[in-house]
C-alpha positions as CSV (number, residue, x, y, z in Angstrom):
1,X,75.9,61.8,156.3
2,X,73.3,58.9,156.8
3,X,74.4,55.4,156.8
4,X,71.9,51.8,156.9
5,X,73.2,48.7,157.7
6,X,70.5,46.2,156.4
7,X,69.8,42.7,157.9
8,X,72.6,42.5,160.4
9,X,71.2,40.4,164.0
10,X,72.0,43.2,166.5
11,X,73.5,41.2,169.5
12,X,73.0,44.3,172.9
13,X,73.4,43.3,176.8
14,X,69.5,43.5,177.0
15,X,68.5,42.0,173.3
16,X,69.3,39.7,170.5
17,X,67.2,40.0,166.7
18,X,67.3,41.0,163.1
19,X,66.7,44.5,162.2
20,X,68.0,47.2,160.1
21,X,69.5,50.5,161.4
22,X,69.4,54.1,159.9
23,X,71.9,56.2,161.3
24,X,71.3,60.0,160.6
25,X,73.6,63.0,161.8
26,X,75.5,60.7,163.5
27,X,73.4,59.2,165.5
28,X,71.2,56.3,165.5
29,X,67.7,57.2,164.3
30,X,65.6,54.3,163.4
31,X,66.2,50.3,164.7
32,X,63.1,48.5,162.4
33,X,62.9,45.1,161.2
34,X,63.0,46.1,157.7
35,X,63.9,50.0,156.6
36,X,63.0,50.6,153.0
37,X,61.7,54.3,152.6
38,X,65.1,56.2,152.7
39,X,68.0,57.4,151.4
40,X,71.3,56.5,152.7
41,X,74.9,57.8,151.6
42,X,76.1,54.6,153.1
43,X,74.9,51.3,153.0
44,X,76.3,48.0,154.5
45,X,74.6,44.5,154.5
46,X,74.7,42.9,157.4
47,X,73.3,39.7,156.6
48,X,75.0,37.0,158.2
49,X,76.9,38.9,160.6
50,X,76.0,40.4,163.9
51,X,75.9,44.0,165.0
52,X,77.5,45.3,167.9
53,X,77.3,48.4,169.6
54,X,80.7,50.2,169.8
55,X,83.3,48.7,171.9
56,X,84.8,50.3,174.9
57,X,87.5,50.2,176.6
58,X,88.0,51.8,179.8
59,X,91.5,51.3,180.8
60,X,94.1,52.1,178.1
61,X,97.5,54.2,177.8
62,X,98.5,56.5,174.6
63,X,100.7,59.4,176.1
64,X,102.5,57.6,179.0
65,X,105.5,58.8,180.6
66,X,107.0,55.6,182.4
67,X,110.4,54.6,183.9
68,X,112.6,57.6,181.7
69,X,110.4,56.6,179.1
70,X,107.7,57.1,176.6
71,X,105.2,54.6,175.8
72,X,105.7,54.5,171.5
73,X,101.9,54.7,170.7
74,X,100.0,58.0,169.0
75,X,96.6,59.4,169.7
76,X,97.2,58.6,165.6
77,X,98.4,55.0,165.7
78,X,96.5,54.0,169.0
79,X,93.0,55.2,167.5
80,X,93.6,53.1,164.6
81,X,94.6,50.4,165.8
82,X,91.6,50.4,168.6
83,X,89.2,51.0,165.1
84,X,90.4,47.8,163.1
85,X,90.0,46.1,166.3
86,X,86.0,47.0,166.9
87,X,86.8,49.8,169.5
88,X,85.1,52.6,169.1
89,X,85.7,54.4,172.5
90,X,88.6,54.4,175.2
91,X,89.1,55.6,178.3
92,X,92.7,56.8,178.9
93,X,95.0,57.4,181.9
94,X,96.2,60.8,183.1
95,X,99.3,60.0,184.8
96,X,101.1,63.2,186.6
97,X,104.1,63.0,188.5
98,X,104.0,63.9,192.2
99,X,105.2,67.4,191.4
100,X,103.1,67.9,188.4
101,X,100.3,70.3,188.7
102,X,97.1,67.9,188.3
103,X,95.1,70.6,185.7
104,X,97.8,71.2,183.9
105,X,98.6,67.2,183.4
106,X,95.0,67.3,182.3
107,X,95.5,69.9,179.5
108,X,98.8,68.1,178.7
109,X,96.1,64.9,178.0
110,X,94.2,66.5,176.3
111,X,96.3,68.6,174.0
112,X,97.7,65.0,172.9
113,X,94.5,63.6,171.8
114,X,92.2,66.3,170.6
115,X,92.2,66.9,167.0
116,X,94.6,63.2,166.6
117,X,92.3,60.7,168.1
118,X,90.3,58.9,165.0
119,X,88.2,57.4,167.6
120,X,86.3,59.3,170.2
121,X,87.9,59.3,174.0
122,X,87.7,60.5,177.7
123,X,90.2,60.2,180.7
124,X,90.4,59.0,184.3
125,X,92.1,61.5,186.0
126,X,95.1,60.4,188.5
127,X,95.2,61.8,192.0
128,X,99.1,61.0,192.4
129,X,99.4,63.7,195.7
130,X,96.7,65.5,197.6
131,X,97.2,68.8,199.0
132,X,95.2,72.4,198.4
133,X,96.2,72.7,195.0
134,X,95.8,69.4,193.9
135,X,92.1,70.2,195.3
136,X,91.2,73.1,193.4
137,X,92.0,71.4,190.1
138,X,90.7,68.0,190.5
139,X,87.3,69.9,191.2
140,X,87.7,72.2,188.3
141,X,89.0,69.1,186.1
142,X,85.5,67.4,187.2
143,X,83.2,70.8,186.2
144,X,84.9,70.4,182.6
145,X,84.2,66.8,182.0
146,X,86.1,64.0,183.6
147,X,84.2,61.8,186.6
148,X,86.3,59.2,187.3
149,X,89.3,59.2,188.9
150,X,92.6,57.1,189.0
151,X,94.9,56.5,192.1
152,X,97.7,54.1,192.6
153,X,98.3,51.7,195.6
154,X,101.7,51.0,194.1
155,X,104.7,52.8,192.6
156,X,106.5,54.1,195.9
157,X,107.9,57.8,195.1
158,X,106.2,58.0,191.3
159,X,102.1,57.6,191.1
160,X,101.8,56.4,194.6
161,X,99.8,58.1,197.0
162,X,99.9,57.7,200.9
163,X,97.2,56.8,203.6
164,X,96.1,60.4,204.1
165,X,95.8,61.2,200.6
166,X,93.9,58.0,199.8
167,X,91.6,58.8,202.6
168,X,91.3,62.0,201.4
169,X,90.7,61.5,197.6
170,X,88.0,59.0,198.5
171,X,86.3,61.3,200.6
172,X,86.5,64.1,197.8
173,X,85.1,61.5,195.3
174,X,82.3,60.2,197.1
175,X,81.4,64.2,197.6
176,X,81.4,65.6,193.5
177,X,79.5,62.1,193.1
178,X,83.0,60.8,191.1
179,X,84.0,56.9,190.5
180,X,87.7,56.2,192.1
181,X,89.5,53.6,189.4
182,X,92.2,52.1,191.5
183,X,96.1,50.0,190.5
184,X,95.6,47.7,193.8
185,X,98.8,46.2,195.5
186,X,101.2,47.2,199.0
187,X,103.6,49.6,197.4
188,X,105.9,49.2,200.7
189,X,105.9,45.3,200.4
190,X,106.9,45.4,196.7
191,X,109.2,47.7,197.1
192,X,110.8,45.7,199.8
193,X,110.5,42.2,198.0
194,X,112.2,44.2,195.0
195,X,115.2,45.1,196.7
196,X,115.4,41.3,198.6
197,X,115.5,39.8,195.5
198,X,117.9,41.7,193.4
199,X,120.2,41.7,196.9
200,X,120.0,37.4,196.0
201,X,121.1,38.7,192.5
202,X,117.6,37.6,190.8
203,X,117.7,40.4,188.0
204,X,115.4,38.7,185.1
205,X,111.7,39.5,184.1
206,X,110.6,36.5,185.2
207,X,111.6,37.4,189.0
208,X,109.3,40.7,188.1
209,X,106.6,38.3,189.6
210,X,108.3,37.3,193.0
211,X,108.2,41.2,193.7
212,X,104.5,41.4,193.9
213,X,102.9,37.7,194.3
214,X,99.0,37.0,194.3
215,X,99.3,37.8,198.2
216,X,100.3,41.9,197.8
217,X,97.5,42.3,195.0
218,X,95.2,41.1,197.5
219,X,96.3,43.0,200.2
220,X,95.7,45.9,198.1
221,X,92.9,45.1,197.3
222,X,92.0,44.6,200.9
223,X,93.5,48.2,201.9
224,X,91.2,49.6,199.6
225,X,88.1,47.9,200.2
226,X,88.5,49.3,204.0
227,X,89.1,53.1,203.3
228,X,85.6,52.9,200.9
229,X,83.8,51.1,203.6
230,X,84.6,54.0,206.0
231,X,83.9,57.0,202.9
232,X,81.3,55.1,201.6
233,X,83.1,56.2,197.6
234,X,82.4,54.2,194.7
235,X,85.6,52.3,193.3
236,X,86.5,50.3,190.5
237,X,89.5,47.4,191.1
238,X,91.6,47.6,187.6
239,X,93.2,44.7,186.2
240,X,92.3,41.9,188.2
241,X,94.6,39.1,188.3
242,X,93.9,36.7,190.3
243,X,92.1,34.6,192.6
244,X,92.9,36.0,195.6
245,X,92.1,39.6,194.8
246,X,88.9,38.6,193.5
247,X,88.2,37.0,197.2
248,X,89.2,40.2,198.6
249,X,86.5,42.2,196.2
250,X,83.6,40.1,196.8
251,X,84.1,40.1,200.5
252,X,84.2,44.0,200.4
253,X,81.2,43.3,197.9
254,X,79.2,41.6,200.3
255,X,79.6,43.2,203.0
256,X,78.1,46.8,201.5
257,X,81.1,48.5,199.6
258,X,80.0,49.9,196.4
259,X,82.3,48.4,194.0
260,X,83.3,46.7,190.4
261,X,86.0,44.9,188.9
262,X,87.9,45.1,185.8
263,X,90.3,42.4,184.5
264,X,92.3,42.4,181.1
265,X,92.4,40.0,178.2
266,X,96.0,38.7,178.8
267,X,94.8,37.7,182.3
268,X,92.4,35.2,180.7
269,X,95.0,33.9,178.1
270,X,98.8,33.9,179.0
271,X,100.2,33.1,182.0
272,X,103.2,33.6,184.2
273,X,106.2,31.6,182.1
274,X,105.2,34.1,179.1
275,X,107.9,36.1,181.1
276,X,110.2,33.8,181.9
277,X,112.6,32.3,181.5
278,X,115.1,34.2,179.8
279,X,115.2,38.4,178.9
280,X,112.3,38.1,176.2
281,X,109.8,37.2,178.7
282,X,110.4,41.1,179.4
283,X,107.9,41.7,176.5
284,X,105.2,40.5,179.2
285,X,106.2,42.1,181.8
286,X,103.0,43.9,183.1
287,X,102.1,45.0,187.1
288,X,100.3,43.2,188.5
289,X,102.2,40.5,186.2
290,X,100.7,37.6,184.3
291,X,100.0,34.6,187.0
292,X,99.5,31.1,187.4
293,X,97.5,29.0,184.4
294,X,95.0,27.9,187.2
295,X,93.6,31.7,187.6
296,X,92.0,32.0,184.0
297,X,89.4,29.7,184.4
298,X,88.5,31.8,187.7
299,X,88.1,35.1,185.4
300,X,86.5,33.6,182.8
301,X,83.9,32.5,185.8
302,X,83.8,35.7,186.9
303,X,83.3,37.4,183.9
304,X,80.0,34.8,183.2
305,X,78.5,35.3,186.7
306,X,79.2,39.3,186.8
307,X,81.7,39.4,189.6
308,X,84.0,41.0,187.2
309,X,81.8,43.7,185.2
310,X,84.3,45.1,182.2
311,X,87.2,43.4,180.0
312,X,89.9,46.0,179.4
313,X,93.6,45.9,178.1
314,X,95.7,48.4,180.2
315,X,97.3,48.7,177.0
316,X,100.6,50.0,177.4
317,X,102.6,50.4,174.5
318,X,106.4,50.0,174.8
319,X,108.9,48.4,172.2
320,X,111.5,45.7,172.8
321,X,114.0,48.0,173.0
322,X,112.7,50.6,175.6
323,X,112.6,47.1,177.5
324,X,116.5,46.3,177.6
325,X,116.0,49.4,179.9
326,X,115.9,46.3,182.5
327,X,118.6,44.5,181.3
328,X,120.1,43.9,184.5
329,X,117.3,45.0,186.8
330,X,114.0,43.8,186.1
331,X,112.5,46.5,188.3
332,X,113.5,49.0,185.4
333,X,111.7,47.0,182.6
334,X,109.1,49.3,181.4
335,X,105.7,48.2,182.4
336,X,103.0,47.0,180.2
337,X,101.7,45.0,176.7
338,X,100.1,46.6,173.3
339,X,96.5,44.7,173.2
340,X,94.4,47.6,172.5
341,X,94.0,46.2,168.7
342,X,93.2,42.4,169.5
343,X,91.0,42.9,172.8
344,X,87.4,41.8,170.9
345,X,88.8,39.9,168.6
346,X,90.8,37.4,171.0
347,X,87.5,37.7,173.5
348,X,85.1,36.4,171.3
349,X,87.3,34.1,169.6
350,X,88.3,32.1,173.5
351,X,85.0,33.0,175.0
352,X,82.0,33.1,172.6
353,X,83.5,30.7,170.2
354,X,84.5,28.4,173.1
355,X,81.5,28.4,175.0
356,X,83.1,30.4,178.1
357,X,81.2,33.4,177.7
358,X,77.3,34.2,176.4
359,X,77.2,36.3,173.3
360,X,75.6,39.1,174.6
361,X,77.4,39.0,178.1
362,X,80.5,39.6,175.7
363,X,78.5,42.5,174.6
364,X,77.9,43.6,178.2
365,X,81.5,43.4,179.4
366,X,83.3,44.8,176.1
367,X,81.3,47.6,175.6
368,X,77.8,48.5,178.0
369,X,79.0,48.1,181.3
370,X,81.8,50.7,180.7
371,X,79.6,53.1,179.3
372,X,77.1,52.6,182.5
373,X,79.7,53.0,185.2
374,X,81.7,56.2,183.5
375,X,78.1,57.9,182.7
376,X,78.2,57.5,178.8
377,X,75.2,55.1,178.2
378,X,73.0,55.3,176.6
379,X,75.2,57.7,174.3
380,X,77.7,54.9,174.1
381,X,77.4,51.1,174.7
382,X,73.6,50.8,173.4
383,X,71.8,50.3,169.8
384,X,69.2,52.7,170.6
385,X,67.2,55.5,169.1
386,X,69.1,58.4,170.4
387,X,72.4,56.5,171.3
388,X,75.4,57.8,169.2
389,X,76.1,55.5,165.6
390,X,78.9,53.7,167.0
391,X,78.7,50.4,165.6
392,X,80.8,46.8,164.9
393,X,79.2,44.7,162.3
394,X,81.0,41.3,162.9
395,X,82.0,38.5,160.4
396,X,81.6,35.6,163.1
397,X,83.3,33.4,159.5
398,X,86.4,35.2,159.2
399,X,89.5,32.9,160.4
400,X,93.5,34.6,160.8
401,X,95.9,34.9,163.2
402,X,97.6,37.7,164.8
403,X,100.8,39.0,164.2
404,X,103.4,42.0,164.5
405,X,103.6,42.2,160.9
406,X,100.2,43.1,160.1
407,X,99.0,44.9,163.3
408,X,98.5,48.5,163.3
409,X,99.7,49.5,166.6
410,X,102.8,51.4,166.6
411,X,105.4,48.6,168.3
412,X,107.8,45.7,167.2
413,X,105.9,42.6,169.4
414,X,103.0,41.0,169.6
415,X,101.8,39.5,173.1
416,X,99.9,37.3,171.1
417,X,101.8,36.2,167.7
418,X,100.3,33.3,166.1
419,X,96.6,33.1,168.1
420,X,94.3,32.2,165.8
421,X,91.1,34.4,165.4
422,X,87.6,33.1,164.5
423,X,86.1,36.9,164.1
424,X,86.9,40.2,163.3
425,X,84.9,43.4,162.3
426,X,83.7,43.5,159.1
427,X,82.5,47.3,159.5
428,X,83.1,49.7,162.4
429,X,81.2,52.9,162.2
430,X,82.2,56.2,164.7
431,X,79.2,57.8,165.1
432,X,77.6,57.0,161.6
433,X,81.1,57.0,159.4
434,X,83.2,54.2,158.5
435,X,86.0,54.3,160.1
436,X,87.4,50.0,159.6
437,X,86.5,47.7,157.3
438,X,88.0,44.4,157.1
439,X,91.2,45.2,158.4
440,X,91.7,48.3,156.8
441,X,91.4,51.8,158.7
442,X,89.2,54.1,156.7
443,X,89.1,56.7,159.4
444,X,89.7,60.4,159.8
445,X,92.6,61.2,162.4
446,X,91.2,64.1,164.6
447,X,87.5,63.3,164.2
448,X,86.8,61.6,167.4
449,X,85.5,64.2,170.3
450,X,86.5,64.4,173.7
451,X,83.5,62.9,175.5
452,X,82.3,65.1,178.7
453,X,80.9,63.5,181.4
454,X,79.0,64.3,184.7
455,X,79.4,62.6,187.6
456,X,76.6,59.3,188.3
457,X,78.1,57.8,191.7
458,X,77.1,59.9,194.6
């Protein structure tokens, strides 16, 4: 199948110009200023709209097991959904309980999403306990594909790992070459703030933020930056949140620890009273949870000046429902927003459109640097010769808001009903097929591949 998109102005980290693309076999094959001499099974025109390379992003959950739960997503409905919204690539969580045996949580992963995903897909791994065992399958886990890694500073008794173990995993990490993702706050401090607040009888959502204020992020945040300073790992701080964490990661920065930050897109656009003050503000409810107004601007910063290197959701799927769980106990609110659909649209719209961010820094943050750190570029992230034909041609004209009604991910909310967009993919292509166009998902369920990669961060 060969595919040309004609006349589109191809917007990468490194380059911006007008060219034409020929994608053959499904990768990209010729980038010329003008390609007139073939034959193409698919053509698109471009002209007038830019032309991405596929978006990534590197910090989503489909299959989640969560609080008695399940989050209500599909490798099906999630795929699409990412598709429509210009993502062409995500990197999931493995989650295993404590007691579960790590290789076979991998399997479990990976039975979900192979021959489902419409879009193609790799995993972080979580290292929720460390013993023998867990050993022997995180390494074979690496030698079939995965080189990044997921632990938790946070979720006492569930994902949570101890001092030992963290020392430990880091150690391993920095040994098979392997990146370490990390959920950064003091899992003893929120579990005692939890239990001191609902002793006061402060049961809503919105006192979901009192339990772990800007202060335990940080000190997270801290903790970790200390344990890769002595193992000399490589680690990547997941959603962000605020100021003071961001302090924390640029002091470890500078003083020698490899590292890089992720934040989300509801960090740069909602803040804390979206979950308060009564029980619907459970909707937002997210860990580390939405903060104070004044700590957008500070991402948005960050983002431009490349102290924060990737945008990602932590899309986490679960309906209003699953969240009267917490009725009466906001600890037991499942965790977690859908926004794996509206990511790019909602970035470009409040950063490009506004100003905030360059065009091709948007490029850089949506899409290359994840492919650079989790050793898929230039396969992924790039608009190269070589580089697989994942592609977003973008209508920069198009103007509509978002809704519940019309999304395609499988849940009854919307974080962000009513924002307006000024954007959204025109075409999105999975390595040289169209898979979205103009809202609609033209894709195959079970076509997207299971990426394998090695390990980059020794």
């Amino acid at each position: 199948m060969s595919l040309l998109i004609r006349g589109g102005e191809i917007i990468t980290a490194e380059e911006r110009y007008v060219a034409d693309i020929y994608c053959d076999n499904e990768t990209i094959t010729r980038v010329e200023p003008k390609i007139d001499n073939v034959q193409a099974d698919a053509v698109v025109d471009a002209s007038g709209k830019y032309v991405f390379p596929g978006c990534i992003d590197p910090h989503v959950h489909v299959y989640l097991p969560f609080m008695g739960t399940f989050a209500k997503d599909t490798h099906e409905t999630a795929s699409r959904a990412a598709l429509v919204g210009g993502t062409t690539t995500f990197i999931e969580m493995i989650c295993p309980a404590r007691n579960d045996r790590p290789l076979e949580a991998f399997e479990l992963w990976l039975d979900k999403a192979q021959g489902k995903s419409a879009c193609d897909f790799t995993f972080h791994m979580g290292v929720t306990r460390y013993d023998a065992e867990a050993e022997r399958d995180i390494k074979e886990i690496v030698k079939r594909g995965l080189s990044s890694f997921k632990i938790f500073l946070a979720y006492k008794g569930a994902f949570g790992i101890s001092d030992e173990e963290l020392y430990a995993a880091l150690t391993l990490a920095k040994k098979l070459g392997v990146i370490v993702t990390a959920h950064c706050e003091n899992a003893d401090l929120v579990l005692e703030l939890q239990k001191k607040l609902l002793s006061q009888g402060k049961t809503g959502p919105g006192f979901h933020y009192w339990s772990r204020p800007p202060v335990v992020e940080a000190e997270g945040v801290h903790h970790l930056m200390t344990f890769a300073e002595l193992t000399g790992a490589h680690v990547y701080i997941v959603h962000t949140s605020c100021e003071e964490s961001l302090a924390e990661a640029i002091s470890g920065k500078d003083r020698g620890v490899n590292l890089w930050v992720e934040t989300l897109i509801q960090y740069l656009l909602l803040d804390r009273t979206r979950a308060e003050p009564n029980f619907e503000g459970a909707k937002n409810v997210m860990s580390p949870p939405l903060r104070d107004k004044k700590n957008q601007e500070v991402m948005w910063r960050a983002l431009r000046d490349g102290s924060v290197a990737t945008l990602a959701t932590d899309h986490a799927p679960f309906d209003f429902t699953q969240k009267q769980m917490g009725k009466d106990d906001f600890t037991k609110i499942p965790n977690g927003i859908p926004s794996l659909e509206d990511r790019v649209n909602l970035y470009y719209t409040r950063g490009v459109k506004t100003g905030k961010i360059d065009i091709q820094r948007f490029v850089d943050t949506a899409s290359t640097q994840a492919a650079k750190l989790f050793g898929l570029f230039p396969r992924k992230g790039a608009i190269k010769v070589g580089s697989d034909a994942d592609l977003v041609v973008y209508d920069p004209d198009y103007r509509g808001k978002i809704s519940a009604k019309t999304h395609q991910m499988n849940l009854d909310y919307n974080s962000f009903e009513g924002f307006e967009i000024q954007g959204r993919p025109h075409v999105v292509t999975v390595r040289g097929r169209v898979a979205a166009r103009d809202g609609k998902f033209l894709g195959e369920f079970g076509r997207g591949q299971f990426l394998k990669r090695e390990p980059s961060h020794f």
